[in-house]
LUMVO-230012 format. One line per field, with one value per residue (C-alpha): y negated, x negated, z; residue in three letters. Coordinates in Angstrom, 3 decimals. Layout:
py = (Y; ...)
px = (X; ...)
pz = (Z; ...)
tortor = (Ala; ...)
! end
This chain:
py = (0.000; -3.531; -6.135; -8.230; -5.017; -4.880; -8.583; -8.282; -4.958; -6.508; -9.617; -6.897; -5.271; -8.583; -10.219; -6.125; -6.190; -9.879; -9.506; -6.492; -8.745; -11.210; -8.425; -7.219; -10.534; -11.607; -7.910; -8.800; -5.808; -5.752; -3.460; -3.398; -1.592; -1.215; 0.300; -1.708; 0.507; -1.100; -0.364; -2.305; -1.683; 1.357; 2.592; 3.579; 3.387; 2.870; -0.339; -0.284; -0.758; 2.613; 1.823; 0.585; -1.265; -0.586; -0.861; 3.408; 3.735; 1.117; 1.904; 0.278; -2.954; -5.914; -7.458; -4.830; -4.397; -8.258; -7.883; -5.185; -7.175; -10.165; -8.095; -6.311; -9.469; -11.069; -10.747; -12.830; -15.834; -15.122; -15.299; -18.564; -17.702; -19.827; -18.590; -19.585; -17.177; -14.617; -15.033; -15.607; -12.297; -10.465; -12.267; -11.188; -7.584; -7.870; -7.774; -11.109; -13.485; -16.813; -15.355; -13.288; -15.676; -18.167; -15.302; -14.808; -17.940; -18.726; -16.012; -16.825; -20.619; -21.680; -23.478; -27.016; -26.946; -29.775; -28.602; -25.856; -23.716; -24.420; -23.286; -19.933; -19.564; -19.493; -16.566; -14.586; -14.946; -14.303; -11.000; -9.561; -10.287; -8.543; -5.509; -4.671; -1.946; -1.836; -5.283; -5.940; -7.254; -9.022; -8.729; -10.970; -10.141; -6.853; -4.463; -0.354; 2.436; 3.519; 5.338; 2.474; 3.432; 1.452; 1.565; 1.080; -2.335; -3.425; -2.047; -4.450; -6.952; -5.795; -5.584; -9.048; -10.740; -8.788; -10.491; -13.852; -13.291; -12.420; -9.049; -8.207; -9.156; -8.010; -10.203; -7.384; -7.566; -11.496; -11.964; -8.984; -10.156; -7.492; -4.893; -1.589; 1.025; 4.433; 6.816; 10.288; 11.556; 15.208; 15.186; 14.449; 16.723; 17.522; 14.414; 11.773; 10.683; 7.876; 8.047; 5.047; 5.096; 1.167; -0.135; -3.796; -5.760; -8.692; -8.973; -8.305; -4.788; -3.136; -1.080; 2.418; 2.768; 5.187; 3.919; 6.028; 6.226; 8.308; 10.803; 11.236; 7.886; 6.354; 9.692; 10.046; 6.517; 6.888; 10.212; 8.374; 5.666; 7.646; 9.625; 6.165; 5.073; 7.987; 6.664; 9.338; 9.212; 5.854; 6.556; 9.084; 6.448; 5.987; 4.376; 4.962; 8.169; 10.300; 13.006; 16.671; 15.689; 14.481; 10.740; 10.595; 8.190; 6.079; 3.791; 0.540; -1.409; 0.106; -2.158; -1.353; -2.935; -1.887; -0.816; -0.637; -0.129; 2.294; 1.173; 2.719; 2.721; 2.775; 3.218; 1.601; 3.202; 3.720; 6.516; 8.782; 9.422; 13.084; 15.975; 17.347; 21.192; 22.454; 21.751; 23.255; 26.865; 26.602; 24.653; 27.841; 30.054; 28.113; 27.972; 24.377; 24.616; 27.544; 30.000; 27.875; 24.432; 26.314; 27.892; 24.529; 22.661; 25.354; 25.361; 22.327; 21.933; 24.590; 22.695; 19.253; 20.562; 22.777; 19.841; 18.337; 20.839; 21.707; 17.793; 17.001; 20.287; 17.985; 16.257; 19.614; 20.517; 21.680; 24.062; 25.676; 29.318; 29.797; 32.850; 31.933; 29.240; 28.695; 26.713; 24.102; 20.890; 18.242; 19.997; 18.295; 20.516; 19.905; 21.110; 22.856; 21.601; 19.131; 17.384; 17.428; 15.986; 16.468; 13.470; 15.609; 12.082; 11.481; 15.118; 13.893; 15.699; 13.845; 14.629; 12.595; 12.719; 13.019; 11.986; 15.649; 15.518; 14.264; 16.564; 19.863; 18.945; 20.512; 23.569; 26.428; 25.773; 28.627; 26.596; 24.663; 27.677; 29.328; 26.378; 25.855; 28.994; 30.589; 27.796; 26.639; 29.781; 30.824; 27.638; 26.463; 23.141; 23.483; 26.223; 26.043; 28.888; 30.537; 30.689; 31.983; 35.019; 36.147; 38.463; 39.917; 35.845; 34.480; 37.934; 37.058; 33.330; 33.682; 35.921; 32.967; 30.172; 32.450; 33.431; 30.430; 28.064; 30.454; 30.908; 26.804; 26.753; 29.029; 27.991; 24.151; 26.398; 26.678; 29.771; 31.533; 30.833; 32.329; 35.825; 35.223; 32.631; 35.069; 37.559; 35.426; 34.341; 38.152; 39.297; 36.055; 37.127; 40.962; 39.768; 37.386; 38.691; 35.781; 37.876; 41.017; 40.128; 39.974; 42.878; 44.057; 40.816; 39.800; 43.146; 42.575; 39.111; 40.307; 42.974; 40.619; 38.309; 40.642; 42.108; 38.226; 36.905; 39.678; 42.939; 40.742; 38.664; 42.228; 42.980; 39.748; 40.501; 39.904; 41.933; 44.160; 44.381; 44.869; 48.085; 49.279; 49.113; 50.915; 53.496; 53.408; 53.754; 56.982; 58.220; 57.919; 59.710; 62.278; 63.092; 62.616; 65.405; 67.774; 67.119; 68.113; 71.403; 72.323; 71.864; 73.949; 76.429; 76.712; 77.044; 80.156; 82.209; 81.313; 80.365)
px = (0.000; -1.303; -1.877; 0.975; 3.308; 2.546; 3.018; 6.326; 7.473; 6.622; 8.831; 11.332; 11.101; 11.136; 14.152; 15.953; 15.535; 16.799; 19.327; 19.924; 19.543; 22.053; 24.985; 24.811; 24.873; 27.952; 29.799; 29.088; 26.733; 24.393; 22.579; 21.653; 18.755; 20.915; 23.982; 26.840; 29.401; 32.840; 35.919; 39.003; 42.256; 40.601; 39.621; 36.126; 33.989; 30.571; 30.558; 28.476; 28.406; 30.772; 32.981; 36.758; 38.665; 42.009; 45.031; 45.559; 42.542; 43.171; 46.355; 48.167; 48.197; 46.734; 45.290; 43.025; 42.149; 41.056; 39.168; 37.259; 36.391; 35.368; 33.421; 31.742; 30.392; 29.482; 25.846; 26.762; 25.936; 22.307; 21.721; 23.330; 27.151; 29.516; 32.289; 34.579; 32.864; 33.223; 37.047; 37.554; 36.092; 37.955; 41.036; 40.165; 40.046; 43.482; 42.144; 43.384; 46.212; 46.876; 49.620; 46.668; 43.993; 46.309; 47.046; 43.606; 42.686; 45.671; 44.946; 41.361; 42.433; 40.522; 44.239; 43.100; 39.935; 39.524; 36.871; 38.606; 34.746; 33.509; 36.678; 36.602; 33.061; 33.695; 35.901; 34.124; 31.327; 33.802; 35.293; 31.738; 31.156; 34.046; 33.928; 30.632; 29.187; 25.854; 23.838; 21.574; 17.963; 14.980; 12.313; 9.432; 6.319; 7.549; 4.442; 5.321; 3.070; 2.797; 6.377; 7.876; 8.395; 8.019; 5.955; 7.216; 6.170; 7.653; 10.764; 11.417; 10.425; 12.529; 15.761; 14.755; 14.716; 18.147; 19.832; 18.752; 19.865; 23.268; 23.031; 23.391; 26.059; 24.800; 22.737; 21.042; 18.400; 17.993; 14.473; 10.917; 9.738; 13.351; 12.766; 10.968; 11.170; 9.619; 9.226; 11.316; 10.867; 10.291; 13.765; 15.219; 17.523; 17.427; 18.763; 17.009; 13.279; 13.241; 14.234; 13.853; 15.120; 15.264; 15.688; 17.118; 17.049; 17.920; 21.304; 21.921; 23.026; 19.891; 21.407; 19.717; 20.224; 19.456; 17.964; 17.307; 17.188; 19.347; 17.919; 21.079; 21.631; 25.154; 26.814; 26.307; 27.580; 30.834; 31.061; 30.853; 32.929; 35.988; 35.633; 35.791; 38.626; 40.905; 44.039; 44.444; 40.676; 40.744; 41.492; 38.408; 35.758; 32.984; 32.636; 36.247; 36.912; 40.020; 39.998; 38.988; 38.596; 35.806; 34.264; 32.978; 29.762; 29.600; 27.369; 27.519; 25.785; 24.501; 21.551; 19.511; 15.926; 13.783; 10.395; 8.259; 11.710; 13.089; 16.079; 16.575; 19.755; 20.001; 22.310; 22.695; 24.384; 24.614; 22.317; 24.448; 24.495; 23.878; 22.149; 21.673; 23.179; 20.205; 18.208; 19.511; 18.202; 14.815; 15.681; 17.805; 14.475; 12.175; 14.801; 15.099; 19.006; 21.008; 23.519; 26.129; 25.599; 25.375; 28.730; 30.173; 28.811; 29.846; 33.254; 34.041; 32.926; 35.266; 38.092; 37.555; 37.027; 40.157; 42.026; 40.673; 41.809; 45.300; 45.723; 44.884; 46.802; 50.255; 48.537; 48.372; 51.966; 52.757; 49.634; 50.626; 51.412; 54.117; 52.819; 49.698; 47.710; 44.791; 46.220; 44.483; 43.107; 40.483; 37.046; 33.627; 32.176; 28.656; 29.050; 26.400; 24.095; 21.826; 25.114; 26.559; 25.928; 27.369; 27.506; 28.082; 28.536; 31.961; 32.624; 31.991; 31.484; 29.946; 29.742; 27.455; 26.575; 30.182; 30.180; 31.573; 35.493; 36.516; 34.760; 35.188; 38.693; 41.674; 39.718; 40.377; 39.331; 36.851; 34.447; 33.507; 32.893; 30.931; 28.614; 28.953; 26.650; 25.029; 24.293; 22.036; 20.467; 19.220; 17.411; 14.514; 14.707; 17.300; 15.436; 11.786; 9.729; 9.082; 12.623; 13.922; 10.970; 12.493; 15.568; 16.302; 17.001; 18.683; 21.234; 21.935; 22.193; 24.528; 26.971; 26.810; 27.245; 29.474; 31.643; 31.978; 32.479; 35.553; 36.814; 37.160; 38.608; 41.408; 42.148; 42.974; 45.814; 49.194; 49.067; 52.043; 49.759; 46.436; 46.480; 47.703; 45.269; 42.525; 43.325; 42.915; 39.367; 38.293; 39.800; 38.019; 34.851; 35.398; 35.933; 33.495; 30.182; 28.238; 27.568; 25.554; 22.124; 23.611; 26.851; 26.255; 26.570; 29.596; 31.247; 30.290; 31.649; 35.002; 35.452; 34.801; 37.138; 39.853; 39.581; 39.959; 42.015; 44.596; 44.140; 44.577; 47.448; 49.159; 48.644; 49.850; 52.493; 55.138; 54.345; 53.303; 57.190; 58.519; 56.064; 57.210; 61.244; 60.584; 58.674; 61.214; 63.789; 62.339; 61.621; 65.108; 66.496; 63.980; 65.048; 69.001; 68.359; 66.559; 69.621; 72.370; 69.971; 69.957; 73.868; 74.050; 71.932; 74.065; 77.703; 76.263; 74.340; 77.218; 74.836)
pz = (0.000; -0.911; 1.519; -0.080; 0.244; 3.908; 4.710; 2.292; 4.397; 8.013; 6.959; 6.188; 9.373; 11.548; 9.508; 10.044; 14.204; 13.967; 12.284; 14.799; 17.808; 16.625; 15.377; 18.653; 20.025; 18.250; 19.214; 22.769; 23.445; 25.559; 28.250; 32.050; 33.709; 36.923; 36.670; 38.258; 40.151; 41.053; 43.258; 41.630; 43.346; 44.976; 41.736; 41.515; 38.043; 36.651; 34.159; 31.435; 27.496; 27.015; 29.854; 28.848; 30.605; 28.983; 31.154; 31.156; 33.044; 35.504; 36.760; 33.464; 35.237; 33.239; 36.347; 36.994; 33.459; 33.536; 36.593; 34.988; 31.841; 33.869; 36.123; 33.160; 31.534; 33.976; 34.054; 31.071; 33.093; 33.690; 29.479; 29.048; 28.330; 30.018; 31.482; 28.888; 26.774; 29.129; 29.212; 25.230; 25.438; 27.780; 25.566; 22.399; 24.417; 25.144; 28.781; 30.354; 29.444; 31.153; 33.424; 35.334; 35.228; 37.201; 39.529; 40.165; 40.838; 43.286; 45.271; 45.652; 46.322; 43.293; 41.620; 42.899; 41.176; 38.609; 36.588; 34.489; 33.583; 37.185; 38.268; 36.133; 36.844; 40.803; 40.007; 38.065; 40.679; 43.248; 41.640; 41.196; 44.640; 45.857; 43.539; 42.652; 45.349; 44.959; 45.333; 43.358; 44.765; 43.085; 45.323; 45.861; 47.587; 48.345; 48.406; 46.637; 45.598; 42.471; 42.450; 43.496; 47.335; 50.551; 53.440; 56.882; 56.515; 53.350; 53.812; 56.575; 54.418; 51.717; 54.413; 55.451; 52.298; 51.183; 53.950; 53.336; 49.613; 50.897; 49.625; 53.070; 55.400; 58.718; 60.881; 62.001; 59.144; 59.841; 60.990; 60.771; 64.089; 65.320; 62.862; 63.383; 60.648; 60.605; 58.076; 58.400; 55.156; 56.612; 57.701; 54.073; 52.243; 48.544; 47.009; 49.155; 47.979; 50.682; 54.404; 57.107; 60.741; 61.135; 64.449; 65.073; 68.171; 66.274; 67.905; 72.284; 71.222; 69.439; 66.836; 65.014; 60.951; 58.209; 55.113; 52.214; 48.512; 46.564; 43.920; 41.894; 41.625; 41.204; 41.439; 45.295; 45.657; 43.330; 45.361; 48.982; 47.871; 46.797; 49.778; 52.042; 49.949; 50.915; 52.920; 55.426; 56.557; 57.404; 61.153; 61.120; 59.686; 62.384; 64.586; 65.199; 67.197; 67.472; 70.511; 68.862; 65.825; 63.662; 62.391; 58.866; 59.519; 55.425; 54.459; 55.509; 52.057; 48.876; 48.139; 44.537; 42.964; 39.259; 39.588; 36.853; 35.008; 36.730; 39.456; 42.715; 44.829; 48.166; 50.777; 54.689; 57.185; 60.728; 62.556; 64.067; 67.723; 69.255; 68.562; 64.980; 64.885; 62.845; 65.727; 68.035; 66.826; 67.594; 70.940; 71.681; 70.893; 72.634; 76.037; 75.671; 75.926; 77.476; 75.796; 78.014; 75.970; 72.904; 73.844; 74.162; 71.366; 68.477; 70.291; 70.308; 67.217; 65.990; 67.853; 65.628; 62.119; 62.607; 63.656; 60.965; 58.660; 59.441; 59.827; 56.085; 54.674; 54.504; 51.792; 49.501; 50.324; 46.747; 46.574; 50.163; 50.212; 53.033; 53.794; 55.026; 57.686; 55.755; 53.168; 50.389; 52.280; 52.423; 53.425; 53.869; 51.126; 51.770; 55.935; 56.458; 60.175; 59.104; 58.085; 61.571; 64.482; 68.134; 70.661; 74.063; 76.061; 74.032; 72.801; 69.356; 65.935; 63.594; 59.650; 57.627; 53.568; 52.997; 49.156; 48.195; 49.942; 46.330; 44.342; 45.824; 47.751; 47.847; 48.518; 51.052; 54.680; 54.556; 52.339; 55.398; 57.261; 55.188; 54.256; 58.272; 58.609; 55.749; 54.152; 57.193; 58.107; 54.306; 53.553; 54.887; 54.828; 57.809; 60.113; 60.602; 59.442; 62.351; 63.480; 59.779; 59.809; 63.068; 62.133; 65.290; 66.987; 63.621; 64.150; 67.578; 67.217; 64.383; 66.201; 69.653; 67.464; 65.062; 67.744; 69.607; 66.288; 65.060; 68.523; 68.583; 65.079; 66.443; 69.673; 68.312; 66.459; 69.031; 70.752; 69.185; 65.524; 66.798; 66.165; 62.821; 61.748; 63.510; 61.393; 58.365; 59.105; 59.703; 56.139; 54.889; 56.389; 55.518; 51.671; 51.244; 49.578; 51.034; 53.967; 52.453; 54.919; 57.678; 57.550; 60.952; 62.331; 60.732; 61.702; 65.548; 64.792; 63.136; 66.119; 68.864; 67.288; 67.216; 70.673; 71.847; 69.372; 67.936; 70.255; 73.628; 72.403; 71.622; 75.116; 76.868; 79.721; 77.321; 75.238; 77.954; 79.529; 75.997; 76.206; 79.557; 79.099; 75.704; 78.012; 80.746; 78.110; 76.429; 80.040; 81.155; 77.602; 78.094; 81.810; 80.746; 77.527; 80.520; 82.511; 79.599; 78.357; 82.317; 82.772; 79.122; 80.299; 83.637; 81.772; 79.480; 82.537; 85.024; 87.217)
tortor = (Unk; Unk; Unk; Unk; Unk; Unk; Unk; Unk; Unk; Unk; Unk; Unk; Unk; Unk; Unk; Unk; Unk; Unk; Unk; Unk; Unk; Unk; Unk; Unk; Unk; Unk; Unk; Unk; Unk; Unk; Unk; Unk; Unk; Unk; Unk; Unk; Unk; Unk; Unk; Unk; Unk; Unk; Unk; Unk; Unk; Unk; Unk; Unk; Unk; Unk; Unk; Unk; Unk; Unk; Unk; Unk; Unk; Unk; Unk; Unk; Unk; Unk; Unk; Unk; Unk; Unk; Unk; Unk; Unk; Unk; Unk; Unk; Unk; Unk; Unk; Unk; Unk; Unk; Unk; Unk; Unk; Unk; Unk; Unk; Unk; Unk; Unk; Unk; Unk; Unk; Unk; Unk; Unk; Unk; Unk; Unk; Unk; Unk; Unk; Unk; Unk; Unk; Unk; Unk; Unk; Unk; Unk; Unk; Unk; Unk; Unk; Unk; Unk; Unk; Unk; Unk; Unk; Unk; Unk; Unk; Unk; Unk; Unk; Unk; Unk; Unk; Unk; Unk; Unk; Unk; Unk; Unk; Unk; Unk; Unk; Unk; Unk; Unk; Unk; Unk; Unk; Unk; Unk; Unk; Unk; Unk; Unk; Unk; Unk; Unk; Unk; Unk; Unk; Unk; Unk; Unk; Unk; Unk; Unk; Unk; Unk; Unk; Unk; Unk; Unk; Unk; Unk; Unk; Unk; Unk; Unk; Unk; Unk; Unk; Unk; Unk; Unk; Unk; Unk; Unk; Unk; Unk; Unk; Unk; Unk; Unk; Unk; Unk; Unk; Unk; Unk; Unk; Unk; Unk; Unk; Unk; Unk; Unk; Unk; Unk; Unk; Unk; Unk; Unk; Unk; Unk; Unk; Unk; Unk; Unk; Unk; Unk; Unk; Unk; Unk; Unk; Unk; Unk; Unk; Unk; Unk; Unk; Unk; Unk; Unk; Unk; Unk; Unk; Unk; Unk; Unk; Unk; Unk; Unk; Unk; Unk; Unk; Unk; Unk; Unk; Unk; Unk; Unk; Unk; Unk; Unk; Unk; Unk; Unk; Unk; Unk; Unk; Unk; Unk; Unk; Unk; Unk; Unk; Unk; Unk; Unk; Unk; Unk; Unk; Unk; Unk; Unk; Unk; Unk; Unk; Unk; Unk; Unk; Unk; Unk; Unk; Unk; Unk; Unk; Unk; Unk; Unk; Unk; Unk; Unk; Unk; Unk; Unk; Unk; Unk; Unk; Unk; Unk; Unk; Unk; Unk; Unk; Unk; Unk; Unk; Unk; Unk; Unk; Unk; Unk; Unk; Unk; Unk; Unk; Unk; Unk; Unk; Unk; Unk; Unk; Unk; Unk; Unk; Unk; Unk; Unk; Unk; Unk; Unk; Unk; Unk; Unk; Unk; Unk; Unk; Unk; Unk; Unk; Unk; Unk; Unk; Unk; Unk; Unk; Unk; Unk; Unk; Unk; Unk; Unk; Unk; Unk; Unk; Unk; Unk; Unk; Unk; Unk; Unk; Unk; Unk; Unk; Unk; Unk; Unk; Unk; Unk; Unk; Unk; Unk; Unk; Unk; Unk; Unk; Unk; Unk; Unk; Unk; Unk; Unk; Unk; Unk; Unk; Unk; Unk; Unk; Unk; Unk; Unk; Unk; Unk; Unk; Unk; Unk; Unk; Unk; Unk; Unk; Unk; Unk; Unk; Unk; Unk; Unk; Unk; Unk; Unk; Unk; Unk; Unk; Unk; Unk; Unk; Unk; Unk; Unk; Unk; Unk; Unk; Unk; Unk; Unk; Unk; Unk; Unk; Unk; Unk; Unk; Unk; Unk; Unk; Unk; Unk; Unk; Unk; Unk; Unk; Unk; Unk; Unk; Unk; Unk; Unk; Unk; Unk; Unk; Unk; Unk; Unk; Unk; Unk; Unk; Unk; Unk; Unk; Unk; Unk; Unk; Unk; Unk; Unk; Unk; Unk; Unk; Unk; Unk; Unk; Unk; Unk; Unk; Unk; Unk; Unk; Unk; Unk; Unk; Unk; Unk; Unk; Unk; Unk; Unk; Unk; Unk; Unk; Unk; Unk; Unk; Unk; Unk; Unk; Unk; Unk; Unk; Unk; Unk; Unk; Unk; Unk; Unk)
! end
């Protein structure tokens, strides 16, 4: 190719990619490194360039169609579009009409404004504000590693300066000089790739929170949020607590920063107070806590994620079989013991990471149970080694914490409802396939729960009386038949 050829084809190529830039321009396509996650009229979606925001996905109501568009553009601002242009857009979309816009504004007590694009442009900001869940922060002078990570100093930092850039709400993360984080990364499960304990005494009451970075990225957040939006859990959300039955512990801010390209999303919530269950194992093997709190813990336990249970089965009505207890409800789905906590000074459960109730949910009660156990004892990020390689304490602490979990679970049942729903967890356990490893245990487990739970309640005094008149009754036929055969017997001997 001649030098004139490759000027001539360069020119080409520059002239194509502009021409590109400005199609797209005019089509009102563009793209965003971090992905922007909303909740409109508790509806939760990811925006981007594919996402629609045609009334049949929100709700068919126009108003939450418009708030989408609005929402969706409005990064728009940062590139030099006014809002006008953001709104002629959403209009041309069929997303907004005049009708809505007005609403809008009203409600936020923007209809007084004089200046008609400051006045649009407050509530565009103001929708983003109050939809978008994960906030956005530029850091400056914030010090990573090569992948992007914190330290236990930076993070502070990083807290500090998302606070003052009202991406955080809680005065908690105000000033450094009350911040202490520390680095538990050893304690992390399989989707976290950063973990902070960060402890404020920024306020009178110091406060303990978990920080960490989620490796799935928007999914685990979408996930949490849906789960936080669901009505009926609304009286379990910690810190609120409800007597033998569970709190649900979500985050408190999703914060989010690019690296190098790449964004990370993070999530803020509160630590949780009480002992971790997958803990307690090796405590139990070393004699750090006795067979008696064990007892206690796993049954009460029990007790609260029955309650919890049977409570949210009236939502699944329609998928109930009469014929059974166990019936389709909303389960934690990911409840295996380094998701639970117990808090022995208010007889608290605690579930945290609760971002699969949506996904898995309605599901059958037993999925909670199983994770509950075998879930926990065949991975080893939730038993240390030394405690896993001994088969002889793993069979005996299943069948304590087995026993006394299940015998919680019933009891929160009324008594007249025990038996039966006893005798539904031991077929469950019987059929399940889960269980191959450890057969004997599960069959001491199954036997001891029917000798307390199905064999004794046959043999209640009720029961027991029933028993004895039937006894008396054949008794009292058998000695009036001797009596007849003997008077018989008499009449043909003439004796």
């Amino acid at each position: 190719m001649l030098k004139n050829d490759k000027f001539i084809f360069k020119k080409f190529i520059f002239k194509f990619f502009t021409l590109i830039s400005i199609i797209l321009t005019n089509l009102d396509i563009y793209s965003q490194s971090v992905k922007t996650v909303v909740t409109i009229d508790n509806i939760v979606k990811e925006l981007d360039d594919n996402t629609s925001c045609d009334l049949t996905l929100w709700a068919n109501k126009l108003e939450n169609s418009c708030k989408c568009c609005l929402v969706k553009y409005a990064y728009l601002l940062d590139q030099g579009k006014t809002a006008s242009d953001i709104l002629s857009l959403c209009n041309t979309k069929k997303r907004c009409d005049s009708a809505v816009i007005e609403q809008l504004e009203s409600e936020r007590s923007l209809k007084d404004e004089k200046n008609t694009e400051d006045k649009l442009k407050k509530l565009i900001n103001i929708l983003y504000e109050s939809s978008v869940i994960i906030k956005e922060v530029k850091p400056h002078d914030i010090k990573f590693d090569s992948r992007g990570f914190f330290n236990e100093s930076s993070v502070v930092n990083f807290l500090v300066e998302s606070y003052k850039n009202k991406k955080l709400s809680n005065p908690n993360f105000k000033e450094s000089s009350c911040l202490i984080a520390k680095d538990i990364l050893g304690q992390k499960g399989y989707q976290t790739t950063q973990l902070f304990l960060v402890s404020s005494t920024c306020s009178d009451r110091p406060n303990d929170y978990i920080l960490k970075e989620i490796a799935s990225g928007t999914a685990e957040i979408m996930g949490l949020e849906k789960s936080f939006l669901i009505k009926p859990f609304g009286t379990y959300i910690y810190p609120r607590h409800v007597s033998n039955f569970p709190s649900f512990i979500f985050p408190i801010a999703y914060i989010s920063y690019t690296y190098n390209g790449k964004p990370h999303y993070l999530s803020l919530l509160d630590r949780s107070p009480g002992v971790i269950l997958s803990s307690l194992a090796k405590q139990y093997k070393d004699k750090q806590i006795s067979s008696a709190e064990v007892i206690k813990i796993y049954y009460e336990v029990g007790v609260a994620m029955s309650n919890f249970h049977r409570e949210m089965m009236k939502y699944f009505k329609d998928k109930a079989n009469p014929e059974i207890l166990l019936n389709p409800t909303y389960v934690q789905g990911d409840a295996h013991q380094a998701n639970i906590f117990y808090d022995k000074d208010t007889n608290r459960t605690i579930f945290i990471d609760n971002e699969k109730i949506t996904w898995v949910s309605p599901a059958d009660p037993f999925k909670d149970i199983q994770l509950f156990f075998f879930t926990t004892i065949n991975n080893s990020m939730f038993l240390p080694p030394e405690v896993r390689s001994d088969r002889d304490f793993i069979n005996k602490w299943l069948l304590l914490t087995a026993e006394s979990f299940v015998n919680g679970y019933i009891d929160a049942y009324p008594s007249e409802l025990r038996s039966k729903v006893a005798q539904e967890l031991i077929n469950k356990f019987k059929s399940s396939g889960d269980y191959n490893n450890y057969k004997i245990t599960i069959d001491e487990l199954t036997d001891s729960l029917y000798k307390r739970n199905i064999n004794q309640s046959q043999n209640k005094p009720e029961n027991k009386n029933i028993l004895s008149k039937a006894v008396d009754k054949i008794e009292q036929t058998v000695k009036d038949v001797t009596k007849n055969l003997k008077n018989m017997f008499s009449k043909i001997t003439g004796s």
